[in-house]
C-alpha positions in Angstrom: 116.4 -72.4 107.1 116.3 -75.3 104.7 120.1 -76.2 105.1 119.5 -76.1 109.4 116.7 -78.2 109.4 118.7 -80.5 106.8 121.3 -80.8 109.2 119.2 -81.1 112.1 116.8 -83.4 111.0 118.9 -85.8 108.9 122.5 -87.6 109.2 124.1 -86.3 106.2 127.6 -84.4 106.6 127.7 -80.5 105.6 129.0 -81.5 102.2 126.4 -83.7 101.1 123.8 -81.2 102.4 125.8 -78.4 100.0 125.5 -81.0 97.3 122.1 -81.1 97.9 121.6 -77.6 97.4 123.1 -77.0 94.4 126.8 -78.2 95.1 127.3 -75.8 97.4 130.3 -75.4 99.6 130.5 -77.2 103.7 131.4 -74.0 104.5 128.5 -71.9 103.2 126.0 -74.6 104.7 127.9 -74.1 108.3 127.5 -70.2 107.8 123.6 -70.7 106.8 123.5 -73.0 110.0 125.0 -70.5 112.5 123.2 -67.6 110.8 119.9 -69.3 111.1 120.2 -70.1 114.7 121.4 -66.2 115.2 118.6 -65.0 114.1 116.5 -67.7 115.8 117.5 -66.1 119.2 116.9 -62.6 117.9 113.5 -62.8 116.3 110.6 -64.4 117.4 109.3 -65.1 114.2 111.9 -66.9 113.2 112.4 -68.8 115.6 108.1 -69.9 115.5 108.8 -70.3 111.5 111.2 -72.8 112.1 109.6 -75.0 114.8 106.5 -75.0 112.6 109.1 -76.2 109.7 110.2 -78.8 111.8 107.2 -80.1 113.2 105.7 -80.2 109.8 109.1 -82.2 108.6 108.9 -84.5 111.5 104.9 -85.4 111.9 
């Protein structure tokens, strides 16, 4: 969830977001981002966790 709302919220590329994290790869970022927004549409709790994420990241 951290790594979506990284790349949601900020204007950094997928690489510098993997950097962020630990030097992780674009590609592994990309599959957290398309994994989290999968299970966004699948689980409500999810998908509540992560507006309260975001809401608390961008009040």
């Amino acid at each position: 969830i951290a790594m979506a709302l990284s790349k949601e919220l900020t204007h950094h590329s997928l690489p510098e977001i993997g950097d962020a994290f630990g030097g992780r790869d674009h590609t592994t970022v990309l599959h957290a981002c398309r994994k989290v927004s999968e299970l966004r549409e699948l689980h409500n709790e999810v998908r509540d966790d992560y507006r309260t994420l975001r809401r608390m990241l961008t009040s």
